[in-house]
C-alpha positions in Angstrom: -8.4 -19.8 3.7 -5.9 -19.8 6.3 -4.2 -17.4 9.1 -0.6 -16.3 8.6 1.9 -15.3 11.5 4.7 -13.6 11.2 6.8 -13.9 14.5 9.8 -12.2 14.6 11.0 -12.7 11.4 14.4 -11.8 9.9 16.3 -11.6 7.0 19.8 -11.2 6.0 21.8 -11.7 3.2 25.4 -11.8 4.2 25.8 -9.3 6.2 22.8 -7.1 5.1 19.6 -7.3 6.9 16.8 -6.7 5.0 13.8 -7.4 7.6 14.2 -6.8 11.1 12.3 -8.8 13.9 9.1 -8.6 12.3 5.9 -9.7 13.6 2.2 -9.4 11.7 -0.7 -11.2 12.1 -3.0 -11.4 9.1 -6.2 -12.9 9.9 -8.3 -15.9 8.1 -10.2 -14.3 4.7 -8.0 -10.9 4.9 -7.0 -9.1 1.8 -3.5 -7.2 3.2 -1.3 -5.5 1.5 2.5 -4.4 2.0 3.4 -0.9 0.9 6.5 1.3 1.4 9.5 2.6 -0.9 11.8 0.6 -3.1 14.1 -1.3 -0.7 11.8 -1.5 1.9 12.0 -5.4 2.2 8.3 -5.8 1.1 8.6 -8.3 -2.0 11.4 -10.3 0.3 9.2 -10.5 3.3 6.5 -11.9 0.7 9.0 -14.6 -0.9 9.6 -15.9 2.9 6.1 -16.5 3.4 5.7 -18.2 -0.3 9.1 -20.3 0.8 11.0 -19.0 -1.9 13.7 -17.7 0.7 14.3 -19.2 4.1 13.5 -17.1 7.1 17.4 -16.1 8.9 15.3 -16.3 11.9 11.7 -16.1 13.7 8.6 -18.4 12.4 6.6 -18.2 9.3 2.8 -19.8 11.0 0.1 -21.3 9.0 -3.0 -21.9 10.7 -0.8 -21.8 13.9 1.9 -24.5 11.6 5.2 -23.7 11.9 6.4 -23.8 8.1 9.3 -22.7 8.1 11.2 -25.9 6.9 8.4 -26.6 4.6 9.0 -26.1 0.5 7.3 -23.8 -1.4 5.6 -26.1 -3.0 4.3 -28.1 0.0 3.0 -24.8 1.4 -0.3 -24.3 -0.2 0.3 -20.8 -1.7 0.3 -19.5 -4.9 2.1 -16.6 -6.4 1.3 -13.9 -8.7 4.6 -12.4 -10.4 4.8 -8.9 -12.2 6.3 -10.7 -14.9 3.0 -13.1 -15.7 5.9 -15.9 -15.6 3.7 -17.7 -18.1 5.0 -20.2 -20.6 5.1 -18.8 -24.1 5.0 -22.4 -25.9 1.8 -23.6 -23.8 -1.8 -22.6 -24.9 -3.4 -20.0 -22.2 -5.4 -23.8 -21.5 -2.2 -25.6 -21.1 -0.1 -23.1 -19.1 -3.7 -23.3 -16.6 -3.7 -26.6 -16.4 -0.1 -27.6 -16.0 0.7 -27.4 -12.2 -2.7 -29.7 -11.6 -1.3 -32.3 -14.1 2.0 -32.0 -12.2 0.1 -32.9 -9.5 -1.4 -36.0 -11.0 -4.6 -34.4 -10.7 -7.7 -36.4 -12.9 -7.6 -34.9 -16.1 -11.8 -34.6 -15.3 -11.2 -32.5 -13.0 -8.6 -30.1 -14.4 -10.3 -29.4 -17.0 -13.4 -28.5 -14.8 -11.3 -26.4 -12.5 -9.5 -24.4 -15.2 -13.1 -23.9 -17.0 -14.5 -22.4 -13.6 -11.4 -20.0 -13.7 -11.6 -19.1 -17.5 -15.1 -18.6 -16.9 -14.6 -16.5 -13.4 -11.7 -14.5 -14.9 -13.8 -14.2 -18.9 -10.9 -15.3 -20.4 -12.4 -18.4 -21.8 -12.3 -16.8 -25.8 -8.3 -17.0 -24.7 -7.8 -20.7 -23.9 -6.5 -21.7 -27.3 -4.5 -18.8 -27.2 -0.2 -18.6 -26.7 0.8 -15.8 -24.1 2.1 -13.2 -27.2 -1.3 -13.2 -28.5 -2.5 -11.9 -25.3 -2.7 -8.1 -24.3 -0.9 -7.0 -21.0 -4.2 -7.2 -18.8 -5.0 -11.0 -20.5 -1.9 -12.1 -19.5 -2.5 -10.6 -16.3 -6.1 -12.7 -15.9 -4.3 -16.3 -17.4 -1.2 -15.4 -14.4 -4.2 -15.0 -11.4 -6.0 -17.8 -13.6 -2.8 -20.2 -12.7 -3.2 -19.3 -9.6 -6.7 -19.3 -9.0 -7.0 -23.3 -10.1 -4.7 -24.4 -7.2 -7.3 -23.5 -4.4 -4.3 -22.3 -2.8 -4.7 -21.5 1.0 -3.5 -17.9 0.8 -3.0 -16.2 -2.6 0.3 -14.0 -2.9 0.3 -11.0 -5.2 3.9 -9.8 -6.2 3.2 -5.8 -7.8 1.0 -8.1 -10.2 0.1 -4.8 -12.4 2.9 -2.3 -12.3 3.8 -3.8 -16.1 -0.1 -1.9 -17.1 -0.6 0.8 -18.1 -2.7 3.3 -15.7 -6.3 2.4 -17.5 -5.7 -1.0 -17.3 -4.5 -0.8 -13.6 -7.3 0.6 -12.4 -9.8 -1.7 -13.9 -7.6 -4.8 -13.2 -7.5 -3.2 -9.5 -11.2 -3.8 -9.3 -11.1 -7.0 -10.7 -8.7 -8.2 -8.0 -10.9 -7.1 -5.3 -13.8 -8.8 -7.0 -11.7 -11.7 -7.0 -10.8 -11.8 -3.2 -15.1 -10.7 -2.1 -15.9 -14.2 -4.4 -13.1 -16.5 -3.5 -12.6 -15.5 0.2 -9.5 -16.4 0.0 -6.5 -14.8 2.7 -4.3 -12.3 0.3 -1.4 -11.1 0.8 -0.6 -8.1 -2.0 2.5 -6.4 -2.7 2.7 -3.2 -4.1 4.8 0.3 -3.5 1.8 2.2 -4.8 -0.5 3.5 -2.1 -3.4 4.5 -4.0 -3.5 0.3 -4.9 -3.1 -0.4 -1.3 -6.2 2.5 -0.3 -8.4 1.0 -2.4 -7.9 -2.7 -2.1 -6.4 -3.6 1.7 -8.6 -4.7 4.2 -5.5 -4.4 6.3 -2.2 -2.0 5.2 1.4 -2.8 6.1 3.3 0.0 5.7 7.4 -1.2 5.4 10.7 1.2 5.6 14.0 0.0 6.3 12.8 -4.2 6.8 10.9 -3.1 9.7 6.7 -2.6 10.2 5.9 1.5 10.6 2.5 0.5 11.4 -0.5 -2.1 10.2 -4.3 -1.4 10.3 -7.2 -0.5 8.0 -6.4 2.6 5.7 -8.5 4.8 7.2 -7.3 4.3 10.5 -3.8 4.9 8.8 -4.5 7.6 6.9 -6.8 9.4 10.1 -4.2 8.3 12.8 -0.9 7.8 11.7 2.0 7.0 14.0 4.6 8.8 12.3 5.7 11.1 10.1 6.7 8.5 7.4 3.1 7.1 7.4 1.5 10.3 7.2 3.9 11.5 4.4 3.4 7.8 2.3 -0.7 7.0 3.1 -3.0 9.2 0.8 -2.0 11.3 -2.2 -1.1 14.2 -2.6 1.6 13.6 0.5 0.6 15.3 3.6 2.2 19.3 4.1 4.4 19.4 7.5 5.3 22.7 8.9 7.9 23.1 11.3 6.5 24.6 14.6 7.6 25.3 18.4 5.4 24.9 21.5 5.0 28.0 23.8 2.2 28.3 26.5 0.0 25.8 24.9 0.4 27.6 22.0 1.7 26.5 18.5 3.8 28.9 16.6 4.6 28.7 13.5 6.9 32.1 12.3 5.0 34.9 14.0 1.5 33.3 14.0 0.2 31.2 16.4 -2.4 28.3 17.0 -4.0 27.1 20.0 -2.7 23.4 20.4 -5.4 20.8 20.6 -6.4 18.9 23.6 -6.0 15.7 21.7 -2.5 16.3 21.3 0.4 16.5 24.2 2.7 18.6 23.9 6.2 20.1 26.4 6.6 23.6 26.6 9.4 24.6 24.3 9.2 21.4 22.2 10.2 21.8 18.6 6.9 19.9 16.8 6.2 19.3 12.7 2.0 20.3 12.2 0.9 17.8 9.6 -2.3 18.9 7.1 -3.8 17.8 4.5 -3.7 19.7 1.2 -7.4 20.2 1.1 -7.9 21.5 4.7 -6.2 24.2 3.9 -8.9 27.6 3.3 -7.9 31.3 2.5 -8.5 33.7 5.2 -8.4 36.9 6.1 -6.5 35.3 9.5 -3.9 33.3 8.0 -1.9 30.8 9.8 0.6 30.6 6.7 1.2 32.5 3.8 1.7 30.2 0.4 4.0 31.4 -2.5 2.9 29.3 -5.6 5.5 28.0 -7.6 3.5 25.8 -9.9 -0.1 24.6 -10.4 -1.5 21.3 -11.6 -5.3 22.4 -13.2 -6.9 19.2 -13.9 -10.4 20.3 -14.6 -11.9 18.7 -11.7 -9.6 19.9 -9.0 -6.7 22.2 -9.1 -3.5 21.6 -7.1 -1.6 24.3 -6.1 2.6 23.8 -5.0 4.6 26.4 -3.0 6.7 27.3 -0.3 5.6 29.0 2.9 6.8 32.6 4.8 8.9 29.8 6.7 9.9 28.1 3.9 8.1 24.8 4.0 7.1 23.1 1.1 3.1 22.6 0.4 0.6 21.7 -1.5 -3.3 23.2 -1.6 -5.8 21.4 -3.3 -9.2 22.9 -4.3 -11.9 21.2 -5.6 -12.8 23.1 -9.1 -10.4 25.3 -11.3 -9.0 28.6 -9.6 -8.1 32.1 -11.6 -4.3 32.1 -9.5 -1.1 32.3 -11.2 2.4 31.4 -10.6 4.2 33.9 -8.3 0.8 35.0 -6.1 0.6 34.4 -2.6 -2.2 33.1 -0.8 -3.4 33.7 2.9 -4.2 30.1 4.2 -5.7 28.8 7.5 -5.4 25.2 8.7 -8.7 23.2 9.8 -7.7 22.9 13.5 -9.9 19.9 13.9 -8.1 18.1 11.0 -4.5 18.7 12.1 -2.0 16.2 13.0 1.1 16.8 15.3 4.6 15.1 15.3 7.6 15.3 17.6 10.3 17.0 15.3 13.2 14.8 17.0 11.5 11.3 17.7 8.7 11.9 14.3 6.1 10.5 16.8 2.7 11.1 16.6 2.0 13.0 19.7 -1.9 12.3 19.2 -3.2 11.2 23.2 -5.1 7.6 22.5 -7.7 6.2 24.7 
C-alpha cells in the first residue's frame, strides 16, 4: 500500500496543456477513481503517476518520495490497459509469470505467486491457455492477474473494461472491488463512465479541461456538488437545470414562483440555474413546471419520461413503475424543495451556504 500526492502537477505537450496545476491527495488503501469526458486529461494524468510520461512540472509523491525522476519500472506500480496488452505467443501461465522472471525472481516462488493469483482471480482452468482462447472477461482476469503477482504498491486501472460488453462489465465491476476489499491495495481507476466510478470509488475525481472540478466520496458528490458540471456528470439520468431569477427571496421560474431555501444564498435580481433530480419531480395540482413529453423510455421497472418545459428547458421525470402517458401530453410537476440544488447562472457555482 502506499500514499500518492499529486502537487501541482502539469502537463503539456508542445504547446498544449493537458493538466493544469493539479493537486490530489489519495490516501494509503484508497480505491479512487478519475472520471470526466473524453479529453479531460484523466488517462494522461494516470500515465504520469505510472511514469510513462514525465510530469512538465509539480511532484508526483510516493509515501512522501518525490518520484518524479524515477522509471516506471523502478516505481512499484502496475498497470491495467484496456487493451489486456497480453502476449498472444505466451501461455496465460507464462504471460503471469514473465515480469517476475524478468526480475530474476526464484522460479519457487513465481510459480507460488502466480498460483495464489490464478487461484484469487479462478482462472487457474486457463493457465495452459494462449490469450485467443480466452473470452473478453478472461483476458480481462489474466491482465489484473499480471498485475496482481507484482505486489505492486498502488495498482493502476486504465478503462480496464470498456472493451466488455455491459453483462460482463457489471460482474467484472464487482470483481474489481472484491479485488481491492482483499488485497488492500491503494487504486487508482480510470474510467469516463460514472455509474463505474458510483459504484466502485471510495474517493471520485471528477476531471474537465486538465483541471480537478472537485474530489470526495460519491455521495457527497452526487448530494453536494460544486458546480454545474458535477451535478450534470455524477449520477444517471443527468441532473434537469431550469433557468430561474431571484426576486424578494423568491425563485421564479416563468410565472411561478418558489420560496428560496435558507441553505442557499442568493442576491436579489440574480439570474440562478435550479438543479433536480429526475425522480423528485411529483405531479400536482400546484405546479412549479409544466413538462411536454417528447419521448418515453418504459423499461418495466421504471419509466423515464423526456420533455421540454413552459420555459423551454429540457427534462427528464423518472417514475418508479410503468405510467399510462403518451407522447405529446403535458404534465403538472412540482419540485421537492428539500432536494433542490441551486447554481449561479454566470459563475455555475454552487450557491449551497457550508458550515
Amino acid at each position: 500500500m502506499a500514499e500518492l500526492r499529486l502537487a501541482n502537477v502539469k502537463k503539456s505537450f508542445g504547446k498544449t496543456d493537458v493538466i493544469h496545476g493539479l493537486d490530489l491527495d489519495i490516501q494509503s488503501g484508497e480505491f479512487c477513481v478519475f472520471v470526466g469526458p473524453s479529453g479531460c486529461g484523466k488517462s494522461t494524468l494516470l500515465r504520469l503517476i505510472a511514469g510513462l510520461e514525465s510530469v512538465t512540472s509539480g511532484d508526483v509523491l510516493l509515501d512522501g518520495e518525490r518520484v518524479n525522476d524515477v522509471s516506471a519500472a523502478q516505481r512499484g506500480l502496475a498497470m491495467v490497459f484496456q487493451s489486456y496488452a497480453l502476449y498472444p505467443h505466451m501461455s496465460v501461465r507464462q504471460n503471469l509469470s514473465f515480469g517476475l522472471e524478468n526480475l530474476g525472481m526464484d522460479k519457487a516462488a513465481v510459480k507460488a505467486r502466480v498460483d495464489d493469483a490464478a487461484a484469487m482471480l479462478q482462472i487457474e482452468p486457463y493457465l495452459n491457455r494462449k490469450p485467443t482462447q480466452l473470452s473478453g472477461g478472461q483476458r480481462q482476469r489474466v491482465a489484473i492477474g499480471r498485475a496482481v503477482v507484482r505486489e505492486p504498491k498502488v495498482f493502476l486501472f486504465d478503462e480496464p473494461l470498456s472493451n466488455l460488453d455491459a453483462e460482463l462489465r457489471v460482474a467484472m465491476r464487482s470483481e474489481i472491488a472484491a479485488l481491492h476489499k482483499r488485497l488492500g491495495n491503494t487504486m487508482i481507476y480510470v474510467t469516463h463512465d460514472q455509474v463505474e466510478a458510483m459504484t466502485m470509488a471510495d474517493k471520485i475525481a471528477v476531471l474537465r479541461h486538465g483541471q480537478l472540478e472537485q474530489f470526495g466520496a460519491p455521495l457527497t458528490l452526487y448530494n453536494q456538488p460544486n458546480n454545474v458540471f458535477v451535478a450534470g456528470f455524477i449520477g444517471s439520468p443527468r441532473m434537469n437545470f431550469i433557468p430561474a431569477k431571484v426576486l424578494d427571496q423568491q425563485l421564479h421560474i416563468g410565472d411561478v414562483s418558489i420560496r428560496c431555501p435558507d441553505r442557499f444564498e442568493v442576491k436579489d435580481e440574480q439570474a440562478v440555474l435550479i438543479g433536480i433530480r429526475a425522480g423528485h419531480l411529483t405531479p400536482s395540482s400546484t405546479p412549479h413546471v409544466t413538462l411536454t413529453i417528447d419521448s418515453i423510455e418504459q423499461l418495466g421497472g421504471e419509466t423515464f419520461h423526456h420533455g421540454t418545459t413552459q420555459t423551454g428547458s429540457a427534462m427528464t421525470w423518472h417514475v418508479v413503475g410503468q405510467t399510462q402517458f403518451g407522447v405529446g401530453e403535458q404534465i403538472s410537476l412540482a419540485l421537492d424543495v428539500d432536494e433542490m440544488h441551486l447554481f449561479s447562472e454566470a459563475s455555475e457555482q454552487s450557491l449551497l451556504i457550508h458550515a
